[in-house]
DRENSEZA-340281 format. One record per residue (C-alpha): residue number from 0; x, y, z; residue in one letter. Coordinates in steps of 0.5 Angstrom, whole numbers, plus 500, padded with zeros to 3 digits. Example, Ala and Ser with C-alpha at 12.3 -4.5 7.8 and 13.67 -1.06 7.14 Angstrom:
2
+-----+-----+-----+-----+-----+
|   n |   X |   Y |   Z | res |
+-----+-----+-----+-----+-----+
|   0 | 525 | 491 | 516 |   A |
|   1 | 527 | 498 | 514 |   S |
+-----+-----+-----+-----+-----+
END
This chain:
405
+-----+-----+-----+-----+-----+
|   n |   X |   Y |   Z | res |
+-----+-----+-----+-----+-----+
|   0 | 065 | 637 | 345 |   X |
|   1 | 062 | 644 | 347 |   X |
|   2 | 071 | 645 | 349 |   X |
|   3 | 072 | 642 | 341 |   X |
|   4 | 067 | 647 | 338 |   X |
|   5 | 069 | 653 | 342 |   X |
|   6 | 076 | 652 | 340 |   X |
|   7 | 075 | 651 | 332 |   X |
|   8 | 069 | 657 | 333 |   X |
|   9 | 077 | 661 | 335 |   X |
|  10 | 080 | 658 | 329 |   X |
|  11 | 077 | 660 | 325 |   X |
|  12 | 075 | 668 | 328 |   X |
|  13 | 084 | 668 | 329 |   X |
|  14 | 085 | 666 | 320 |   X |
|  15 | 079 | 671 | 318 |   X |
|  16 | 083 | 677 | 323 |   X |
|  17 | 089 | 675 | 321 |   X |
|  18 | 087 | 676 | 313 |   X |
|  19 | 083 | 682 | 314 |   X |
|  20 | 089 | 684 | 317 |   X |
|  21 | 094 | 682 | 312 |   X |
|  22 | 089 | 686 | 306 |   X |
|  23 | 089 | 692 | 310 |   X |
|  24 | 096 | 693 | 310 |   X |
|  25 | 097 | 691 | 303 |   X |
|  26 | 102 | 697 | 301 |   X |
|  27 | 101 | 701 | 295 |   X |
|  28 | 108 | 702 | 292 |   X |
|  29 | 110 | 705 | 286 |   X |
|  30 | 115 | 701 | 279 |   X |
|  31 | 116 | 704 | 273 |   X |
|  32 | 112 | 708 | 267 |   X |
|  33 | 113 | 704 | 261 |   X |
|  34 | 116 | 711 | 257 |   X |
|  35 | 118 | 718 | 261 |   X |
|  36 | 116 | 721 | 253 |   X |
|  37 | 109 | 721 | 250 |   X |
|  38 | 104 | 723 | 245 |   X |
|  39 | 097 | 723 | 246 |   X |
|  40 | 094 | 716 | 243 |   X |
|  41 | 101 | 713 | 245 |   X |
|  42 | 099 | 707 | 251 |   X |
|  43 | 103 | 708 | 257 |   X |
|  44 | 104 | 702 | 263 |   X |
|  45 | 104 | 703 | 269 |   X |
|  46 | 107 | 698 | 275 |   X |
|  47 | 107 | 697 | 282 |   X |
|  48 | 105 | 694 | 287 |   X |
|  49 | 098 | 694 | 290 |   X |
|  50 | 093 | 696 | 284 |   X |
|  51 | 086 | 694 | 284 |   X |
|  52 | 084 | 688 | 279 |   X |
|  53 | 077 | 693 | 278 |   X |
|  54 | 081 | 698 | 273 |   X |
|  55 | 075 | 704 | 275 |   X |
|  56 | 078 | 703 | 282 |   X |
|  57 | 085 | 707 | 281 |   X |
|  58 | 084 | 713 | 279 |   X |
|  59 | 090 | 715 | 274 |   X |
|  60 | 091 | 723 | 274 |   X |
|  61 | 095 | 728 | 270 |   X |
|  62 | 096 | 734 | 272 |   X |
|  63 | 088 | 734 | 274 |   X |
|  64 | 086 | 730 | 267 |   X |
|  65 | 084 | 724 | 269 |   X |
|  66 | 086 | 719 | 265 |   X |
|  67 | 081 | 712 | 265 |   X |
|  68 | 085 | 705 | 266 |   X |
|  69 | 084 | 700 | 260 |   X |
|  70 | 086 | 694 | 263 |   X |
|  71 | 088 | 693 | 270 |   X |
|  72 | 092 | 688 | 275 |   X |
|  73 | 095 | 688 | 282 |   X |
|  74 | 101 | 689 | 279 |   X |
|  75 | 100 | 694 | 272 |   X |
|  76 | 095 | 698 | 270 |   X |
|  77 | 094 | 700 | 262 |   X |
|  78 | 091 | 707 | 259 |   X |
|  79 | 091 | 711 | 252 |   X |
|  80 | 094 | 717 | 253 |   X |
|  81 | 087 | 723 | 251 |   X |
|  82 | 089 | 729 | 246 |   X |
|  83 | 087 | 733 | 252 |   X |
|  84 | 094 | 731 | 257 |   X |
|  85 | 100 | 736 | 258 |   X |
|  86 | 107 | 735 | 261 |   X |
|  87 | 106 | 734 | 268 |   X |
|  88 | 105 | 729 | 274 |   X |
|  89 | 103 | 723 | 274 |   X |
|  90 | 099 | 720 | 281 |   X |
|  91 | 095 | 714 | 282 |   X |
|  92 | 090 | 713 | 287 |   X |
|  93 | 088 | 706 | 290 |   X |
|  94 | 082 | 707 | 296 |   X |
|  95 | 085 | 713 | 301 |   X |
|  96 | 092 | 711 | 299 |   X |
|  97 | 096 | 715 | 292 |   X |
|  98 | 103 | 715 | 289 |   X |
|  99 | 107 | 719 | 285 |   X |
| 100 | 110 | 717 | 279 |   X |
| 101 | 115 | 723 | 277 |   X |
| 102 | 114 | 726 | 271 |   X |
| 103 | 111 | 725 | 264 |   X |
| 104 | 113 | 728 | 258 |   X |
| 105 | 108 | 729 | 253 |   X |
| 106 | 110 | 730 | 246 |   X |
| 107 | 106 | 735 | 242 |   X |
| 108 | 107 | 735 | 234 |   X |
| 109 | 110 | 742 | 231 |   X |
| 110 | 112 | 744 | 225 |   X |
| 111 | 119 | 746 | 224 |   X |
| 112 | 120 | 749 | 217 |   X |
| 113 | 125 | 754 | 214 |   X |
| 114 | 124 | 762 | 214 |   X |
| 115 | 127 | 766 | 209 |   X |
| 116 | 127 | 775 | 209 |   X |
| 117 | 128 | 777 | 203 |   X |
| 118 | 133 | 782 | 200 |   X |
| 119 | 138 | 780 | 206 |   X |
| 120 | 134 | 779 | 212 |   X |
| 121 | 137 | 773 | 214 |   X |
| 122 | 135 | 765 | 215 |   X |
| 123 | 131 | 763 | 220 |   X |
| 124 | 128 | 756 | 223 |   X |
| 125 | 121 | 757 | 226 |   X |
| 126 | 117 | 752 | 229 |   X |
| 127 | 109 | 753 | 228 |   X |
| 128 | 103 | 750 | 231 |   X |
| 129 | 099 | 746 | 226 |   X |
| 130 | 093 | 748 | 231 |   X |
| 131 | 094 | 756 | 232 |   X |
| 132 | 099 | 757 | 227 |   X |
| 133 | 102 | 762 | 232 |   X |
| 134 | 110 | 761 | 230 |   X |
| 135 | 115 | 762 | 235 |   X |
| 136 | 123 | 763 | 233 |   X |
| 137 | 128 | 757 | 233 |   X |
| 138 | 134 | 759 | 231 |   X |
| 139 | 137 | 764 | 226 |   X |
| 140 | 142 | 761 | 221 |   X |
| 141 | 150 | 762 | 219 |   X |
| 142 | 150 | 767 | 214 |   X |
| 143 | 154 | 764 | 207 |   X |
| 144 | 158 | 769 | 203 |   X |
| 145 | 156 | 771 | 198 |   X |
| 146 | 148 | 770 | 199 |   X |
| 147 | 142 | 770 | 196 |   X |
| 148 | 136 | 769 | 198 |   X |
| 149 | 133 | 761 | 200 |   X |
| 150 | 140 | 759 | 199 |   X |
| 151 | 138 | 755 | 205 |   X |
| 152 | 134 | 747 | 203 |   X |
| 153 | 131 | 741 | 204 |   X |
| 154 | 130 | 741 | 213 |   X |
| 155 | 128 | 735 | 216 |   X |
| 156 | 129 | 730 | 222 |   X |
| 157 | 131 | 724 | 226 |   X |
| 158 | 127 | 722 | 232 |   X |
| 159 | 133 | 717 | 234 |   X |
| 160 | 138 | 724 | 235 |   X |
| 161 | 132 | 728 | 236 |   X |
| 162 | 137 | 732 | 230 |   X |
| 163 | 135 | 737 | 224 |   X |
| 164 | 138 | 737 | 218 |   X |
| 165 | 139 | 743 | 213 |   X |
| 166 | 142 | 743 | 207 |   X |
| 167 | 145 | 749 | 204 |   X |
| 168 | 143 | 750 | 196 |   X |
| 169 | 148 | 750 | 191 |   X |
| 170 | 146 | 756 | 187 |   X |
| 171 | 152 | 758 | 183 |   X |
| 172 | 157 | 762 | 185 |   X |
| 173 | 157 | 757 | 191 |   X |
| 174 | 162 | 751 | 189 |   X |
| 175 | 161 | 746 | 194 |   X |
| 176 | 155 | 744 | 199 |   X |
| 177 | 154 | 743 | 206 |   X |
| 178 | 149 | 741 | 211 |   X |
| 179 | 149 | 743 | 218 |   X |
| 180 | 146 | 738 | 223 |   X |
| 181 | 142 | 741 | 229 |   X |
| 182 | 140 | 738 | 236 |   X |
| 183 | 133 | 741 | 237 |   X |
| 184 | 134 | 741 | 245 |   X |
| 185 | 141 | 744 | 246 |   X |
| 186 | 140 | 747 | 239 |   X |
| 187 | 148 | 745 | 238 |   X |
| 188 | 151 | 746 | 230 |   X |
| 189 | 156 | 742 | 227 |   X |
| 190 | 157 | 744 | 220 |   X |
| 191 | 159 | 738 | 214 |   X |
| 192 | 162 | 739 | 208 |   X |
| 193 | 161 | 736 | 203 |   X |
| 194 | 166 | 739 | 197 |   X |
| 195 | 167 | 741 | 190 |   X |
| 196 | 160 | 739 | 186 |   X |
| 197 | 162 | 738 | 179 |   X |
| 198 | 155 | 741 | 175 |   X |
| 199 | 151 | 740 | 179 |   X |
| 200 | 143 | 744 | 180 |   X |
| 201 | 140 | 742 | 186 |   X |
| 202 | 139 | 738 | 191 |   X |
| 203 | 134 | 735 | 195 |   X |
| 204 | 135 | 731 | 203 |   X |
| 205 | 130 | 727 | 205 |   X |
| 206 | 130 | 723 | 212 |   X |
| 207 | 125 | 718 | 213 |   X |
| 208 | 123 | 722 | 220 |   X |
| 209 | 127 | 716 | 225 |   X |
| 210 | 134 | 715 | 223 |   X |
| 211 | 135 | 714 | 215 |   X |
| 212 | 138 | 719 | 211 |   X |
| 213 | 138 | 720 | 203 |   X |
| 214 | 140 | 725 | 198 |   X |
| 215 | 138 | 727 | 191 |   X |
| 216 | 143 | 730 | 187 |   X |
| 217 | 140 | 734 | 180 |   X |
| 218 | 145 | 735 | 174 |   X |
| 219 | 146 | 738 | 169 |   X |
| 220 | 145 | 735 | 162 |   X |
| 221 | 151 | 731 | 159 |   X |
| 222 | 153 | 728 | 152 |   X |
| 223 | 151 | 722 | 155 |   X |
| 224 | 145 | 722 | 160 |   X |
| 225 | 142 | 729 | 158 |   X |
| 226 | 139 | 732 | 165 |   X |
| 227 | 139 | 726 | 170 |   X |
| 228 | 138 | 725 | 178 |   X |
| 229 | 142 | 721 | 183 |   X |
| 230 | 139 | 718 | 189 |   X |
| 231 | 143 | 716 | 195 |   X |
| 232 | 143 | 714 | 201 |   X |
| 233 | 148 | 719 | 206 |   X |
| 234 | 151 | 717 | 212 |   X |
| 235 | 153 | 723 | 217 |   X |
| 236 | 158 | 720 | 220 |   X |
| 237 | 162 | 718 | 215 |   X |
| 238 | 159 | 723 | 210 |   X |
| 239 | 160 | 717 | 205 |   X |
| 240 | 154 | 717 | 200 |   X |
| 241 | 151 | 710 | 198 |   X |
| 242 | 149 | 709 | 191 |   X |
| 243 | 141 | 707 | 190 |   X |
| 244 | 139 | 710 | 183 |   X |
| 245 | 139 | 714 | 178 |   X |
| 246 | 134 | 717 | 174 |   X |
| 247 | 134 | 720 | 167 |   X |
| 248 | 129 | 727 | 167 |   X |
| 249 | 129 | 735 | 167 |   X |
| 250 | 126 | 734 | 174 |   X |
| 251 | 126 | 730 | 180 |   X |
| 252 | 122 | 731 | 186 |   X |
| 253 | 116 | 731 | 191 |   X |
| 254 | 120 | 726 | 194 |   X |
| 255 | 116 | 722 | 200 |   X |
| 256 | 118 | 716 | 204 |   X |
| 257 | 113 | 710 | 205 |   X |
| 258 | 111 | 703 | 206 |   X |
| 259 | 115 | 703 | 213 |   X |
| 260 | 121 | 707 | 211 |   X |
| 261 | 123 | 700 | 205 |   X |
| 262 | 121 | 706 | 199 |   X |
| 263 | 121 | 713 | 196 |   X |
| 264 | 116 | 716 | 192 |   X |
| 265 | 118 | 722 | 186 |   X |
| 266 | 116 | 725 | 181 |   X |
| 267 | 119 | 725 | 176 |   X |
| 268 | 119 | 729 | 168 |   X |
| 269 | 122 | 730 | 162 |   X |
| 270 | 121 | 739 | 162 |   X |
| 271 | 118 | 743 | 166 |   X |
| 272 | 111 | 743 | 164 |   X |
| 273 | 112 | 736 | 162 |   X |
| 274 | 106 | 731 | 165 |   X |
| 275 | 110 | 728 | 171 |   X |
| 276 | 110 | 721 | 173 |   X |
| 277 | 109 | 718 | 179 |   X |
| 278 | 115 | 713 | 181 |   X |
| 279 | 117 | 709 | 186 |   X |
| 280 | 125 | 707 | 188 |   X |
| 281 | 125 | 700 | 193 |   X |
| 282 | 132 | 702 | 197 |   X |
| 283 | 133 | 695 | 199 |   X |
| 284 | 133 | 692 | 191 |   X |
| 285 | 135 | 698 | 189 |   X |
| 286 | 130 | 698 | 183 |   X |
| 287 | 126 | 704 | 181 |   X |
| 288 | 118 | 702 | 177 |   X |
| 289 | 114 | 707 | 175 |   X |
| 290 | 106 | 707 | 178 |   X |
| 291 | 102 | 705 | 174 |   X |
| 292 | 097 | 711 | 174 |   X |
| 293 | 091 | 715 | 169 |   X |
| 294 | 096 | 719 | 165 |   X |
| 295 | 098 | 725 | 163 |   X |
| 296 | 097 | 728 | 171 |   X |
| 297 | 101 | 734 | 172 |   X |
| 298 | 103 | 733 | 180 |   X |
| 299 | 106 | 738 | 183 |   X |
| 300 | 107 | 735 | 190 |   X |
| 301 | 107 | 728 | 194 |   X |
| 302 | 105 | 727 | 201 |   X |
| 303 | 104 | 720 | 205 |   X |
| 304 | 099 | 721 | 211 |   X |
| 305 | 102 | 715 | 216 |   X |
| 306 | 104 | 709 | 213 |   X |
| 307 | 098 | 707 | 209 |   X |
| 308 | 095 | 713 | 206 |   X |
| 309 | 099 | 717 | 199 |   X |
| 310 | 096 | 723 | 196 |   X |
| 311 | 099 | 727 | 191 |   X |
| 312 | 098 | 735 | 188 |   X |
| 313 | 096 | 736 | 181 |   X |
| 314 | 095 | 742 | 177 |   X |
| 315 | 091 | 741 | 171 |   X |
| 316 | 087 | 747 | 166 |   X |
| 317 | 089 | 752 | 172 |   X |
| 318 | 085 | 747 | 177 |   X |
| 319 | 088 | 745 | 184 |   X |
| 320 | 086 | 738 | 186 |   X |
| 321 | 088 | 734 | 192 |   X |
| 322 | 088 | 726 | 189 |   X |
| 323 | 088 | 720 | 193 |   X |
| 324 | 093 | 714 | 190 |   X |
| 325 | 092 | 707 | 191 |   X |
| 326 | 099 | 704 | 189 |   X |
| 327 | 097 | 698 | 190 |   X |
| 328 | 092 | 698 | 185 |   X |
| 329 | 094 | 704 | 181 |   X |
| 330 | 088 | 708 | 181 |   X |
| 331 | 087 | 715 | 184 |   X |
| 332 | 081 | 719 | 186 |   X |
| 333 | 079 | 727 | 188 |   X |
| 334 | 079 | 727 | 194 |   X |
| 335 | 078 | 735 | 194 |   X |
| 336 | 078 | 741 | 189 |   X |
| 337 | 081 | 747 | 192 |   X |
| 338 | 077 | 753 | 190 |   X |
| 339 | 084 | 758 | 188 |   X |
| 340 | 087 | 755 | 182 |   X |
| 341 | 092 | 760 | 183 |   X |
| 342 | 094 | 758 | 188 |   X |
| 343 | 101 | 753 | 189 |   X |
| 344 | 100 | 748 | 193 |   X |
| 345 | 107 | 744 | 194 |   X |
| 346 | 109 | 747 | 199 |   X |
| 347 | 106 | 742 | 206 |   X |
| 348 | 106 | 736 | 210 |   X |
| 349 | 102 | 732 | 214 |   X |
| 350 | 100 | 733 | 221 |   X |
| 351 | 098 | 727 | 225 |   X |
| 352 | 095 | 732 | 231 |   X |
| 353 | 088 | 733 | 227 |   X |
| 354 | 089 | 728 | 221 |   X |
| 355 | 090 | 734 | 216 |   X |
| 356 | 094 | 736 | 211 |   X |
| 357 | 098 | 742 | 212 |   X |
| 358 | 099 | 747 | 206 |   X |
| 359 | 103 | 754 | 207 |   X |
| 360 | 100 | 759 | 200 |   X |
| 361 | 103 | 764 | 198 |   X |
| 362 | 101 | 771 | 196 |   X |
| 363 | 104 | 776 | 190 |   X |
| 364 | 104 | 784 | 194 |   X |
| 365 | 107 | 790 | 191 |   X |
| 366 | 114 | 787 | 192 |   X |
| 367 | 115 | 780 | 191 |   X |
| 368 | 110 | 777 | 196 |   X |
| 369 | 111 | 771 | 202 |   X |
| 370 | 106 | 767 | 205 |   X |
| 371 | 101 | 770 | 207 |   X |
| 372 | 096 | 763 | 210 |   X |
| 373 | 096 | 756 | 213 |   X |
| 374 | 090 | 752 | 208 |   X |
| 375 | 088 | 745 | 212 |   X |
| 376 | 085 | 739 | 209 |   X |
| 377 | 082 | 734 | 214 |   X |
| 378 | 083 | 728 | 212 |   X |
| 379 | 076 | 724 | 216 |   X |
| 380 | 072 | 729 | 213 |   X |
| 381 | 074 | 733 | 209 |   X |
| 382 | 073 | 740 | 211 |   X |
| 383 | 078 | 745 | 210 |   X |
| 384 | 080 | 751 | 214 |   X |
| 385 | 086 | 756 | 213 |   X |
| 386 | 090 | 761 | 218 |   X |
| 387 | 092 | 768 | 216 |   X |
| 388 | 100 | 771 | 218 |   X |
| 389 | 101 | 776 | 220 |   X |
| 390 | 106 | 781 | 218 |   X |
| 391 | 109 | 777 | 213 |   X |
| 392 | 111 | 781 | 208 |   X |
| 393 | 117 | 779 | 203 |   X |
| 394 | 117 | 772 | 209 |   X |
| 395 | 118 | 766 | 205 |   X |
| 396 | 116 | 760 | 209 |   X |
| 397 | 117 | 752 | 207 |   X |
| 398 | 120 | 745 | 207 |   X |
| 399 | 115 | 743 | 213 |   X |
| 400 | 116 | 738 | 218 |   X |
| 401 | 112 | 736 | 223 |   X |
| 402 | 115 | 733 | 228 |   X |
| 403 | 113 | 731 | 237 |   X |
| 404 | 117 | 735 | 241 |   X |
+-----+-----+-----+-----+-----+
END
């Protein structure tokens, strides 16, 4: 009995070693980081082999910012990306063991925009940073026959080719439009000609910031439709126009996409000191409603922050206001007045870094001016804070974007 004792006694200490054994040669190994690119409060997986199931246990670091695990298995571990994170290498660390997972790039939001010298000085992209406003050069733009000044229009992206997209004004005596696309990493141009334009004032490109690209053509008035717009959608690789709508009025702007890239909003009115309507175009019916509002407003600018919230700039008895609309129940509200009154306030996007709205205001110098200051207005609490340029006599600076690069 003692010798069966003994024996199951060796058992049983043989099985524990052999355990013990096997934990202790558990290998940490590395998998795969769901993306290589990211922009803070974006969530990144991370897998592998031999991760602890305690998420305080694996010490994630970027750089030397050490990001905190979500949620944690033996084989994936899940963490948010902080505001604080930059490019750089990505390591974990289990117990005495780490491992290397390369890489991760992290995208942080800036503005491109257009800037104009004025009297010859050239066409420029810029990039500024919506944080510091320190501008940095892009590149400088072809020169066109014959120009004047801000012949160049309507900057936008698409995040699927990391693509900007220019169109040149057609002001007259130019009798055709183009539109140059722009890779933003090998800055590669290739120019589009779109041909003769018959009457046409103006035109606007628009981009639903991903992949969607629309062009809004303003006409001169006509026998049968007096001053009119049309909306279309533009394939650039064909260069072939689809038809959505077309509006009748002396101006249509302030164009803006929402609801997830389905519609665009615009203004629209019969004059140009005429009170302008909010209108919305669905792309998929190609059907166009005006938004039920407290009119008469005189709107100067649309802008949506995210998908799910629309403001609009108006101008009413020299007072600039920022309003909050609600489409879906037709009402607005002030959300900010600003102080200048004298002030235009059309010119701005939204950067999703701070939640703010980005305005670039101008000044009127001895000569013709240029933009003097970028005004901000945070969107959580409604502070505003501004930066000043400098040496940014007879600079215009517009068509913001705000894009992660």
């Amino acid at each position: 009995m003692k010798i069966k004792l003994l024996l199951l006694v060796c058992l049983v200490g043989a099985l524990n070693f052999s355990c013990s054994d096997s934990d202790d040669t558990i290998e940490l190994v590395a998998g795969k980081l769901s993306v290589t690119e990211a922009k803070a409060g974006d969530e990144l997986t991370i897998s592998g082999v031999g991760f602890s199931t305690v998420k305080e246990e694996n010490r994630v670091k970027l750089n030397e910012l050490v990001i905190p695990v979500a949620e944690a298995t033996a084989s994936q571990l899940t963490l948010i990306l902080p505001k604080e994170a930059k490019t750089g290498n990505l390591t974990v660390a289990v117990d005495e063991k780490s491992i290397d997972f390369g890489v991760l790039k992290v995208l942080e939001e800036k503005m491109f925009l257009m800037k104009c010298i004025y009297y010859d000085g050239g066409d420029f992209i810029v990039t500024i940073d919506p944080v510091t406003g320190e501008e940095t050069p892009f590149m400088e733009l072809p020169k066109i026959a014959n120009d004047v000044d801000m012949m160049y229009s309507s900057l936008c992206y698409l995040s699927k080719t990391k693509e900007l997209l220019v169109a040149v004004r057609p002001e007259w005596p130019v009798d055709q439009y183009k539109i140059l696309k722009i890779n933003v990493e090998t800055k590669e141009l290739i120019e589009y000609d779109f041909g003769e334009i018959d009457e046409l004032e103006n035109l606007d490109l628009i981009s639903d910031g991903i992949s969607e690209v629309y062009l809004v053509k303003k006409y001169e008035s006509s026998m049968d439709l007096g001053s009119y717009s049309t909306i279309n959608k533009l394939n650039m690789d064909t260069k072939e126009l689809e038809l959505l709508a077309t509006v009748e009025g002396y101006m249509l702007y302030g164009t803006a996409i929402y609801d997830g890239g389905k519609k665009m909003l615009f203004l629209n009115g019969e004059s140009y000191d005429d009170d302008y309507k909010l209108m919305s175009l669905d792309f998929s019916e190609k059907t166009v409603k005006m938004i039920s509002l407290n009119y008469p407003k005189h709107f100067c600018r649309i802008i949506t922050a995210g998908d799910d919230q629309v403001f609009g700039v108006s101008s009413d008895n020299n007072k600039e206001s920022l309003l909050k609309i609600d489409l879906e129940k037709g009402t607005d509200e002030l959300f900010i007045q600003f102080e200048d009154g004298e002030e235009w306030y059309a010119n701005a996007c939204y950067c999703k870094t701070g939640n703010e709205i980005v305005f670039f205001l101008e000044y009127e110098g001895d000569d013709i001016g240029g933009t003097e200051r970028m005004f901000k207005v945070n969107l959580n609490n409604k502070t505003t804070s501004e930066v000043m340029f400098k040496d940014n006599q007879n600079i215009w600076l517009g068509y913001p974007f705000a894009i992660y690069n």
